[in-house]
Structure formats: C-alpha cells, structure tokens
C-alpha positions in Angstrom: 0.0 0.0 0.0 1.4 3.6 -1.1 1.3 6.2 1.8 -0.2 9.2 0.3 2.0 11.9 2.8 5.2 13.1 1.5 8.0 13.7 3.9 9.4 17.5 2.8 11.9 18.9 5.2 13.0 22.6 4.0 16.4 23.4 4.6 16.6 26.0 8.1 18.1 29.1 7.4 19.8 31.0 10.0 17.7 34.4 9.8 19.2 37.8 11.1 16.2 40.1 11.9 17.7 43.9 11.5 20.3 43.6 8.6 23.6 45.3 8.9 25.7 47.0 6.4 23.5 46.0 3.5 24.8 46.8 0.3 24.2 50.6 -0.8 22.2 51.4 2.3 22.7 54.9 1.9 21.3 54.7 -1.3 18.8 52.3 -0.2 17.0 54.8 1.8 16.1 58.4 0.6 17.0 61.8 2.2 13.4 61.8 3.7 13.4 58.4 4.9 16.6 58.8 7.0 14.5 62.2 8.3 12.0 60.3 9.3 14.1 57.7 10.8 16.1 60.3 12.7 12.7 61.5 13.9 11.5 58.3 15.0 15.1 57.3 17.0 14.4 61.1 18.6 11.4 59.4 19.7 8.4 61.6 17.6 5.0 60.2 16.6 4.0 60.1 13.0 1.7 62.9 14.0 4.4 64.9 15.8 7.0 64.0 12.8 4.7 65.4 10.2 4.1 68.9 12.0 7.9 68.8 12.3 8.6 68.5 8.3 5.0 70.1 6.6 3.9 66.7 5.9 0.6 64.8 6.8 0.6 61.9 9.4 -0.4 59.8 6.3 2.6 60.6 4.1 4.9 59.8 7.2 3.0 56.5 7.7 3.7 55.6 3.9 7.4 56.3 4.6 7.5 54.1 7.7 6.0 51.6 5.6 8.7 51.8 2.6 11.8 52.1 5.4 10.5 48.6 6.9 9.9 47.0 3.8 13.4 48.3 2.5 15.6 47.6 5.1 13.2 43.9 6.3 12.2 45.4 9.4 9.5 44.6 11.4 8.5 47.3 13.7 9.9 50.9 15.0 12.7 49.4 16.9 14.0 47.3 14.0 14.0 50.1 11.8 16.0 52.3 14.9 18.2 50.2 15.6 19.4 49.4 11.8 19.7 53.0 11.3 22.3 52.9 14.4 24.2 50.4 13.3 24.9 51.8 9.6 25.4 55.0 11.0 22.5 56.6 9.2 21.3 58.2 12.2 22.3 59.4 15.9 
C-alpha cells in the first residue's frame, strides 16, 4: 500500500532580523526616509513628525511603511536600531 503523505523537510536558514551594512544602504533609503528615521530614534509620533517636516501623518505612515519594507524590518525598533548600526542616524 502507497502512503499518500510526503515527507518534505526545507532546509533552516539562520535568519538575522535587522540587517547590517546591506549593500548601498545609503542609497537604499532616501533623504526623507533617513529624516524620518532620525525622527522616529528622537522618539516623535507620526503625527508629531509630520508637524515637524509640513507633511501629513499619512505621508509619514507611507514612509515608515517603505523604510521597513526596505531595510526587512518589522516594527519601529528594528528600523532604529538598523539605522544605528549603519550610522544613518544618531
């Protein structure tokens, strides 16, 4: 009798969960991303962030969104502490 269930094992891949010193990070995030980066490490709400640069809360949400997805980061302290270690902000 055949078994029906196939045995797959996927190969386990060591996962780091804030890259550092990914290739052309500089270049990887814009001038306002790194802004808004510095502004989130200075500890500024999107609201608060927005009043700071003439921006809506809503544009500064979208740039959150495109700094995780960029960099892999899942929250604010991902994206922080990235920033730290490739010296984009202080």
């Amino acid at each position: 009798m055949k078994s029906n269930s196939l045995n797959r094992t996927a190969p386990v891949k060591a996962i780091s969960k804030v890259p550092v010193n990914s290739t052309n990070t500089a270049e990887m995030l814009s001038e306002r991303e790194t802004e808004i980066l510095q502004h989130m490490a200075d500890g500024l709400s999107s609201k608060h962030i927005g009043e700071a640069l003439s921006i809506s809360e809503d544009t500064v949400e979208t740039h959150r969104k495109n700094i995780y997805r960029k960099i892999a980061a899942k929250n604010a302290a991902q994206a922080m502490a990235y920033g730290f270690r490739n010296n984009l902000i202080k």
